[in-house]
Phi, psi and omega in degrees: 000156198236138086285140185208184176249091159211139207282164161296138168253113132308140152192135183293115151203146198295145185299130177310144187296139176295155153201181210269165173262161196289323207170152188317142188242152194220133195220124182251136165331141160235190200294345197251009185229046161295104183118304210291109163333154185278311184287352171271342159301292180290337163313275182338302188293285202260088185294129156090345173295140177271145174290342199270318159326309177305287178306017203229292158344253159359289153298345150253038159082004183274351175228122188227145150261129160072015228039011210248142154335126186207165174274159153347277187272013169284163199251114189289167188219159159336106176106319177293139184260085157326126161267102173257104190299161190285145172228155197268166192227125168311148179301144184272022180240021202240139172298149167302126184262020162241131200263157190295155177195121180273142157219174191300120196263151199255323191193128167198170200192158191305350174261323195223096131000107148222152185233179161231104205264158192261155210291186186071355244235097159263151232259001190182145191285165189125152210000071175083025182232130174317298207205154192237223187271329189301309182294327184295299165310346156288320163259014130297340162249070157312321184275358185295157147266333181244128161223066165252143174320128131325295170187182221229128169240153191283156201331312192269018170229149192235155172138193183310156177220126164249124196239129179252128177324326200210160198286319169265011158286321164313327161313329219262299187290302157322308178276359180287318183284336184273013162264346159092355192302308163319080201300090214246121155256126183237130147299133170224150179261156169236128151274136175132182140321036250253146181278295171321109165287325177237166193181097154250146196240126190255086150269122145305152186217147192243113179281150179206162183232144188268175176324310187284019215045035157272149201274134173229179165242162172200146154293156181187108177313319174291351176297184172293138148325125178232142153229156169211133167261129206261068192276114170294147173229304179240153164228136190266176159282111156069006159217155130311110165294110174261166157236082202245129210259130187260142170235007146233166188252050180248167203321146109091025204311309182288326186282000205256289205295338183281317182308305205283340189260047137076044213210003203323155162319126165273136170086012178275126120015293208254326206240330168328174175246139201246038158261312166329295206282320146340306202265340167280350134346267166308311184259042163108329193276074166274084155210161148272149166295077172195097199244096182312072196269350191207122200228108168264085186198171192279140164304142191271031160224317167297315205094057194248160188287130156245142152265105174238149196210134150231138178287161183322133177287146186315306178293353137319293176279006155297296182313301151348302164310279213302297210294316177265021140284348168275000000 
């Protein structure tokens, strides 16, 4: 096991010229890219392609598994043959335009990752971002053969992250998050009161896309099952400290269920009040109040019982302070 410290370098450099791939490519799966979302696949395949291009692909019938239609997110098997349509691709003479970049490790082993990724952060390139923590990590390990996401926190949340090394550890971790096995904590600041000391809140939920094509969720009794339990922790003037323990893993799940029970996020952006997000703003915090501090589950190779754990980010336990000083 390693723990250590070393910060991300951003840096800006221009993107290599596109140029077109020549004709339809037929990809037959192989054993080690067994399991692997279909769009984290094509990441891989067509390097350097903006995801919102893949996903486009995809939803209009130009990327077939097996010849049949398929989603983003199904999942490959041994053996399936991919259809990948021409798209445009960097020249292949042209240098990569992501730069290596480390961040703070929380816990690793030859198998497993976890970082602490910091907000603003997006976890993978794709709808108007080059590249994320996954790309960065990759040019900074040239010699990794594996690196792949676990599992994904959205840009304006910070805390563990998991990354696996190895194909079956990625395996591992997957069926432990659809099984629910795993204990995922999250800090969120809330506007409001919050009453309860524990609370679970069961909305079903729907991904829907607005007019400019942003992907947003809303309840909807007919969505997926989401649950989430809501644990008081500290209450502010006119706000609330939570602990909120996710035990399904959909899309924007906490910030959807905390919004609809009348509670939004201070600074979410999307499901949030953008007079709120102003004003915390205006003193300084341009972040959302949402951090991914404490994680519990079997190592997915020993099975060995884990703790993981990351503290508060400073503008976080600033913000705090101050609030609990009025």
């Amino acid at each position: 096991m390693r723990k250590e410290s070393s910060i991300s370098r951003p840096l800006s450099t221009p993107s290599p010229t596109p140029v077109q791939s020549p004709a339809v490519r037929m990809i037959e799966v192989t054993e080690e890219q067994d399991g692997q979302r279909l769009d984290n696949f094509l990441m891989r395949v067509c390097k350097g392609v903006p995801k919102s291009h893949i996903y486009k692909a995809v939803r209009g019938g130009e990327v077939r598994v097996n010849k049949g239609r398929v989603s983003p997110d199904d999942r490959l098997s041994t053996g399936d043959i991919v259809r990948v349509p021409p798209m445009r691709l960097p020249d292949p003479g042209a240098k990569r335009a992501v730069p290596p970049g480390e961040f703070p490790i929380v816990y690793e082993d030859e198998g497993l990752l976890v970082i602490d990724k910091p907000a603003g952060v997006a976890v993978h390139g794709g709808s108007g971002v080059s590249f994320g923590v996954i790309e960065a990590l990759r040019a900074s390990r040239p010699q990794a053969r594996f690196l792949e996401l676990a599992h994904r926190l959205d840009r304006e949340t910070s805390g563990l992250l998991l990354i696996a090394k190895k194909r079956n550890v990625l395996l591992s971790l997957h069926e432990m998050f659809r099984k629910s096995e795993g204990r995922k904590h999250y800090f969120a600041l809330i506007e409001g009161d919050w009453v309860n000391d524990r609370q679970h809140i069961r909305f079903g939920l729907t991904k829907w896309t607005t007019q400019t094509g942003e992907r947003r969720v809303k309840v909807d009794e007919a969505g997926q099952a989401a649950h989430t339990i809501i644990s008081l922790v500290k209450r502010f003037k006119g706000y609330s400290l939570v602990d909120a323990e996710l035990r399904t893993g959909r899309t924007h799940q906490i910030r959807v269920h905390l919004a609809a029970s009348g509670f939004p996020i201070v600074g979410d952006d999307k499901y949030g009040r953008d007079q709120t997000r102003a004003a915390f703003a205006r003193k300084g915090f341009s972040r959302m109040f949402l951090h991914a501090h404490r994680l519990e589950m079997l190592h997915p190779l020993t099975k060995e019982p884990m703790v993981l754990e990351a503290a508060l980010p400073k503008a976080c336990k600033k913000l705090l302070d101050e609030l609990d000083a009025q």
